[in-house]
SELO-71752 format. One record per residue (C-alpha): residue number from 1; x, y, z. Coordinates in Angstrom, 2 decimals, decimal comma. Example, Ala and Ser with C-alpha at 12.3 -4.5 7.8 and 13.67 -1.06 7.14 Angstrom:
<nodes>
n | u | v | w
1 | 12,30 | -4,50 | 7,80
2 | 13,67 | -1,06 | 7,14
</nodes>
This chain:
<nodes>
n | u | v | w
1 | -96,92 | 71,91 | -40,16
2 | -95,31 | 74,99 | -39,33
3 | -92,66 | 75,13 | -36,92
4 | -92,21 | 71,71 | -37,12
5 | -89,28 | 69,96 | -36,98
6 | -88,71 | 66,39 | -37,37
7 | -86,23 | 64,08 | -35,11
8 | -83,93 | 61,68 | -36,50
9 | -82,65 | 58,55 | -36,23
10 | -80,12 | 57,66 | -38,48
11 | -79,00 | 54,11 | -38,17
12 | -75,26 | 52,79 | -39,30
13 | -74,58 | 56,27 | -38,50
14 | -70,82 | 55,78 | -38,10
15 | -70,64 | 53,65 | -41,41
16 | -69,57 | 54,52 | -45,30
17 | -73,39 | 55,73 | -46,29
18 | -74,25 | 56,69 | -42,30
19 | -71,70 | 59,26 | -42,15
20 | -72,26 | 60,88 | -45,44
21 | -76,10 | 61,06 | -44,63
22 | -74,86 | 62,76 | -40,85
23 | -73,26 | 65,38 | -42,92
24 | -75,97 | 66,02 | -45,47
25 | -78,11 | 66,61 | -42,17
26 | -75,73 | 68,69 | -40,63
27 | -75,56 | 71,19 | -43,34
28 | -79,58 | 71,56 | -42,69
29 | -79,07 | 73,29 | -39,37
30 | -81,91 | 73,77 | -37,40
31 | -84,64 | 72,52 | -39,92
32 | -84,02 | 68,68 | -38,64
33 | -83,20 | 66,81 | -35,00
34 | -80,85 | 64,01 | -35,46
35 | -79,51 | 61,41 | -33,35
36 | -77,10 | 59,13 | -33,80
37 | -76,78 | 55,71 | -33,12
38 | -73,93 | 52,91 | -33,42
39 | -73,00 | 49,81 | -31,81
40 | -69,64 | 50,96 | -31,15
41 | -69,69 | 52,78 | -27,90
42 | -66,96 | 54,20 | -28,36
43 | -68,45 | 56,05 | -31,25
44 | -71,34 | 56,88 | -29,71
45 | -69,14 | 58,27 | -26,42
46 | -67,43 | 60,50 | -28,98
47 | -70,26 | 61,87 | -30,38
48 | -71,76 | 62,59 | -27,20
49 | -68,26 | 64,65 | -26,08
50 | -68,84 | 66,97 | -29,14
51 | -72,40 | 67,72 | -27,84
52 | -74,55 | 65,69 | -30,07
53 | -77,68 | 63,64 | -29,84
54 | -76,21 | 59,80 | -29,87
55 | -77,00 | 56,51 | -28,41
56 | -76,08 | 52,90 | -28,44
57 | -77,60 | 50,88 | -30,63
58 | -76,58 | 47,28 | -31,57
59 | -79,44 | 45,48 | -33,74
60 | -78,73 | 41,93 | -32,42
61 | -79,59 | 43,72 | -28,76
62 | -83,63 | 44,14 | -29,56
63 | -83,34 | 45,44 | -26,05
64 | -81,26 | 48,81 | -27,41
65 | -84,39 | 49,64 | -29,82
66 | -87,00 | 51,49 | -27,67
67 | -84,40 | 54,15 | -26,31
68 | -82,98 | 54,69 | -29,43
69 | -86,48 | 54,88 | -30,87
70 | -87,97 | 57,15 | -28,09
71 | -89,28 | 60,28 | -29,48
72 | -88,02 | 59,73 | -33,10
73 | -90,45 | 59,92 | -35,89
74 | -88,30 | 59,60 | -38,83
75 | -85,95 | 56,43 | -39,06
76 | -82,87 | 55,40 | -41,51
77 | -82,46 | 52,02 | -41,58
78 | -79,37 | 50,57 | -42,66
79 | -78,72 | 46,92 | -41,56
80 | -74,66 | 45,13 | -41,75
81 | -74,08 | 42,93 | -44,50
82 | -74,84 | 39,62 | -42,63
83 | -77,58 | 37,43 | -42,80
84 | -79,19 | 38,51 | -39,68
85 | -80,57 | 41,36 | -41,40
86 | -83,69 | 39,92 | -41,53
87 | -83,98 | 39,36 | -37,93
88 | -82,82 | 42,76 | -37,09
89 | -84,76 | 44,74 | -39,59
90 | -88,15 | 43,33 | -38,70
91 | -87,26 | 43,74 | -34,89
92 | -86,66 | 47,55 | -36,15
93 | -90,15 | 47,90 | -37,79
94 | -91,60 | 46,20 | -34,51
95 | -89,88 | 48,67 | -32,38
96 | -90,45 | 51,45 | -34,92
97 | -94,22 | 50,70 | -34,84
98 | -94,66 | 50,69 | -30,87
99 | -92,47 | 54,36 | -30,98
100 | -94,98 | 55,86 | -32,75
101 | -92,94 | 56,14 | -35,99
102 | -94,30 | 57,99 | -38,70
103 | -91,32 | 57,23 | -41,38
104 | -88,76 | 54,94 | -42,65
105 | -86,41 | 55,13 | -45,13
106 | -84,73 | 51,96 | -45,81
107 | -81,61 | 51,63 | -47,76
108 | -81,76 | 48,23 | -50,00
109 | -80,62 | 47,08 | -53,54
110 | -81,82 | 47,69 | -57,03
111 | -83,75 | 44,88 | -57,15
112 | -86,25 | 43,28 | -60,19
113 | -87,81 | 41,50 | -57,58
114 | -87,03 | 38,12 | -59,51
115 | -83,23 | 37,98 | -58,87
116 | -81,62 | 34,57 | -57,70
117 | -79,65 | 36,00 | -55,15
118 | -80,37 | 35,37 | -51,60
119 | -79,33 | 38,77 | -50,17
120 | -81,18 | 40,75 | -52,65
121 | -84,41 | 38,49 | -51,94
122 | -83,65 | 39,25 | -48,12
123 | -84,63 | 42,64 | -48,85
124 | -87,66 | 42,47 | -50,69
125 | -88,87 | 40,43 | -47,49
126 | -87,42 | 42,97 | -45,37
127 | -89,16 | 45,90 | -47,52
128 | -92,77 | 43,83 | -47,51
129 | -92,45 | 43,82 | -43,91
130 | -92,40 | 47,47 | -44,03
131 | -94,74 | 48,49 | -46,18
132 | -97,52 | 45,70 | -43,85
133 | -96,54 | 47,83 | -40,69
134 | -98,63 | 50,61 | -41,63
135 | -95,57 | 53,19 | -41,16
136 | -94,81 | 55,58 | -44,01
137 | -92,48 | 53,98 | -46,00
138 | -89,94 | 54,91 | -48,79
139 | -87,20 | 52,48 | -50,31
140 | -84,18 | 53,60 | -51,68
141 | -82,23 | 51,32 | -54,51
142 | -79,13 | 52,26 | -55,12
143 | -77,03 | 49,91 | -57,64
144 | -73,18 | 48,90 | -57,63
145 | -71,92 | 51,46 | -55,00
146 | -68,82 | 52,89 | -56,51
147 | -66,67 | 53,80 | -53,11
148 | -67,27 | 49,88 | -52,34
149 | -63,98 | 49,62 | -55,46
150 | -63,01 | 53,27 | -55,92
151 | -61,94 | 54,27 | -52,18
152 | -58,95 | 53,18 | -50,45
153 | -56,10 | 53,92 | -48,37
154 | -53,67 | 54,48 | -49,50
155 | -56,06 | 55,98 | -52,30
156 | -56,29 | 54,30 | -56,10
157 | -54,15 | 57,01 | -57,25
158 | -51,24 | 55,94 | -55,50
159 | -51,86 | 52,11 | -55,63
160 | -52,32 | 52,47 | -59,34
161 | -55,40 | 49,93 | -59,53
162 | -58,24 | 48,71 | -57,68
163 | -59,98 | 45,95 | -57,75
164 | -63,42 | 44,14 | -59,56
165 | -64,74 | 40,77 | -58,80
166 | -66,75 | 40,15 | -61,56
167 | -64,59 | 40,26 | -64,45
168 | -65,01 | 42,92 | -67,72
169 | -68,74 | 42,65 | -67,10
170 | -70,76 | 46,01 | -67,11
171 | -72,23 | 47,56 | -64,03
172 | -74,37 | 50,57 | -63,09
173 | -72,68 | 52,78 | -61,01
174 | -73,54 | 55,22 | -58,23
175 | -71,64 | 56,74 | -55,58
176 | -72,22 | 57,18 | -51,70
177 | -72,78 | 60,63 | -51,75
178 | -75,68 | 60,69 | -54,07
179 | -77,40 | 57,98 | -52,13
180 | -76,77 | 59,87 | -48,66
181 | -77,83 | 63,12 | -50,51
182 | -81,00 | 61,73 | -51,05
183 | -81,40 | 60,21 | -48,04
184 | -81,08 | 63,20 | -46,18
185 | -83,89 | 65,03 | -48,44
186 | -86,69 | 62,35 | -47,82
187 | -85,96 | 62,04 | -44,43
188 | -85,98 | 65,74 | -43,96
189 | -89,23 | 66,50 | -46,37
190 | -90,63 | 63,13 | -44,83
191 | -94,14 | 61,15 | -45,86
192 | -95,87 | 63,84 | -46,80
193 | -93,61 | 64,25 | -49,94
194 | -91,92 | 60,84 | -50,32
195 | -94,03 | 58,29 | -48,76
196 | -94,73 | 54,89 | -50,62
197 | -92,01 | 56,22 | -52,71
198 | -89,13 | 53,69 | -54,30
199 | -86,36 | 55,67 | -55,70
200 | -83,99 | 54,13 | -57,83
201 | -80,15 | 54,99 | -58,25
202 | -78,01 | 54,03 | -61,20
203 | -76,26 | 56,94 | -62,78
204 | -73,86 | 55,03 | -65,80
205 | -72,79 | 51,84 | -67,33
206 | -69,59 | 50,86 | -66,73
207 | -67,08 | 48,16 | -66,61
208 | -64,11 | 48,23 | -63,83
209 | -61,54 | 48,48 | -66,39
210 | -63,52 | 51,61 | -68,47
211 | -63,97 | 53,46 | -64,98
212 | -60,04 | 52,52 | -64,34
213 | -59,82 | 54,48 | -68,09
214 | -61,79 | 57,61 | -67,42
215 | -60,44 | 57,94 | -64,03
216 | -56,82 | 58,03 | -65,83
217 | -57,85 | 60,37 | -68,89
218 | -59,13 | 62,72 | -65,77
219 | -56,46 | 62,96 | -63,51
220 | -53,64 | 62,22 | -65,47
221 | -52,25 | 59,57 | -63,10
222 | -52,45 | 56,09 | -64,70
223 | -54,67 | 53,61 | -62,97
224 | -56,04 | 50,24 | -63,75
225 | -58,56 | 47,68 | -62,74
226 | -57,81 | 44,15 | -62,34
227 | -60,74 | 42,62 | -63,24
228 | -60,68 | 39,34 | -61,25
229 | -63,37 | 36,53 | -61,62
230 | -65,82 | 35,56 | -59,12
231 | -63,78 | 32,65 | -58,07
232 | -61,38 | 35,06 | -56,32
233 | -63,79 | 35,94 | -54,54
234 | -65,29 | 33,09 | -53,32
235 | -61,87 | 31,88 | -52,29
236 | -61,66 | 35,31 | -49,68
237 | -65,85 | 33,94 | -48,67
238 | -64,95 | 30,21 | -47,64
239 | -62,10 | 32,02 | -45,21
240 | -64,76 | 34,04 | -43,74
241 | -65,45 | 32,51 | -39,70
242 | -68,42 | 34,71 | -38,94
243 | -71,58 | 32,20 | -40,43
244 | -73,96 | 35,11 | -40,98
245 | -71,33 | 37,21 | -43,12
246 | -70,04 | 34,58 | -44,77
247 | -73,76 | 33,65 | -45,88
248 | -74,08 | 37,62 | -46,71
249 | -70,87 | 37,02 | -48,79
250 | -71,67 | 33,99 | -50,18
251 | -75,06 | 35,96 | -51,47
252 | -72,60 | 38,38 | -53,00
253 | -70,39 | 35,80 | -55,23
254 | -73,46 | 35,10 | -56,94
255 | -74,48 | 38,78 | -57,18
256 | -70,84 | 38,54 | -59,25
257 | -71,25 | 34,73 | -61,35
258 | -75,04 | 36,76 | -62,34
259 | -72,73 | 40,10 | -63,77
260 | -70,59 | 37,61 | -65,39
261 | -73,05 | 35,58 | -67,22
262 | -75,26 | 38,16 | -68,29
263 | -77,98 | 36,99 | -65,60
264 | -78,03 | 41,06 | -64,37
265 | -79,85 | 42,48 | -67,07
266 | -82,38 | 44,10 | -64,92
267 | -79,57 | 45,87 | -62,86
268 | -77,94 | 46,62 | -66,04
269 | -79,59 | 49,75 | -66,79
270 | -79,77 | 53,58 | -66,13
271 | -81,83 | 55,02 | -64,26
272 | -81,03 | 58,37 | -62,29
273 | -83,58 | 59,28 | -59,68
274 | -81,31 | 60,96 | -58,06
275 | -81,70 | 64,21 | -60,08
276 | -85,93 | 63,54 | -59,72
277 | -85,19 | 63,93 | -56,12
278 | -82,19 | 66,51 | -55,64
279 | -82,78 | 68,38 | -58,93
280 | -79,75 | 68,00 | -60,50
281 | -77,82 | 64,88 | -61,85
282 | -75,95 | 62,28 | -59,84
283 | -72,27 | 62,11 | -60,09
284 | -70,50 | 60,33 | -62,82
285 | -67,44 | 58,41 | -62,50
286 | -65,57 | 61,26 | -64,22
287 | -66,65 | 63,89 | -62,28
288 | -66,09 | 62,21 | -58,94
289 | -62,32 | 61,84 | -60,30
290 | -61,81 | 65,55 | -61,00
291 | -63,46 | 66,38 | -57,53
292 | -61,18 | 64,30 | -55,91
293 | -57,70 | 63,60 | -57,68
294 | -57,74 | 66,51 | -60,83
</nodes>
């Protein structure tokens, strides 16, 4: 409708994707509302000094939901890599639902829907949940996110190397940006565009040591992957106190044993909707290493 312009809640908004899709946002102006929210108070104390829209919102407080949601008809949702994301996301929807909601974009895996990993399953739950509210829905699947090895401080080009659990085995690749890029256009062009929409994120094979390669041919600063096996880290997971993230992480050592033993195919592929949604390709690992190092 003309005129009319659509407020924001953007979930996580402090984290690795959050912040990127705060940006993307930004760089709207006045064509979008957003608000902010975080469990960190600090954060959200911050954000609120520098005149922006922010609030407090922890997902294991259910209490936090309905002031966070109050006037928003647009919603990220991002849940923390712990096994109470199913509890928290369906106590979103809930919330979402009584708000008024009209839209939410929830950031999950690139799931085949038949994968024997518990975290992945999680989120097929979590985005059947969804789609039964009767809210406008769209589901974004982004694969192997490529920060999650590629950025570190002090950054891979001093280091020299980063690190791969899972091995020589090949992965699809995309990075944060993309994902938040696209984020920030279905949120902003909303249901009326994107809804019932599954959009799915995979820009280029790769194996940790081949990415280590092309990021050295680019920059002209030798780096290298040490592809480790899934045992290493499994050994990190049984340190982990927290039960919930250590369940989350446990989920994620078998996301690695499936790369190694070929049990990935369906995540082994390409497939860039990023360019059906943005209109021009996603980033490759070459490209991110001349934007950043060349």
């Amino acid at each position: 409708m003309s005129g009319y312009i659509p407020n924001i809640l953007v979930i996580g908004a402090s984290g690795r994707i959050g912040s990127r899709l705060v940006k993307e946002l930004d760089e709207m102006g006045d064509r979008v509302a957003v608000r902010l929210a975080s469990s960190s108070e600090k954060s959200v104390e911050k954000w609120k000094a520098e005149g922006r829209d922010a609030v407090r919102l922890d997902l294991n407080e259910p209490a936090t939901l309905a002031p966070a949601l109050e006037a928003a008809d647009r919603v990220f949702l991002l849940t923390p890599y712990t096994a109470d994301m199913l509890v928290q996301s369906k106590h979103v929807v809930d919330a979402a639902k009584d708000a008024g909601v009209k839209h939410i974009v929830h950031l999950g895996v690139f799931t085949s829907r038949r994968d024997p990993i518990p975290h992945f399953i999680w989120h097929d739950f979590i985005e059947t949940y969804i789609e039964a509210s009767g809210i406008a829905w769209t589901h974004l699947h982004p694969n192997v996110i490529a920060e999650s090895y590629l950025v570190q401080d002090p950054p891979i080009t001093e280091t020299g190397s980063f690190n791969v659990m899972c091995g020589d085995a090949v992965q699809g690749w995309i990075f944060a940006d993309d994902i938040a890029a696209v984020a920030a256009k279905v949120l902003a062009e909303g249901p009326d565009v994107h809804a019932s929409q599954e959009y799915w994120m995979s820009t280029e094979l790769l194996t940790g040591p081949q990415a280590a390669e092309i990021i050295t041919q680019e920059t002209g600063i030798s780096v290298t992957c040490n592809a480790m096996p899934p045992e290493a880290l499994a050994h990190y997971v049984a340190s982990i106190e927290d039960t919930s993230t250590r369940a989350y992480m446990e989920s994620a050592v078998i996301t690695m044993k499936c790369m190694v033993s070929g049990d990935f195919k369906p995540q082994t592929v390409v497939r860039d909707d990023v360019s059906r949604v943005l209109g021009r390709p996603a980033t490759t690992v070459a490209e991110w290493a001349r934007r950043n190092f060349a």
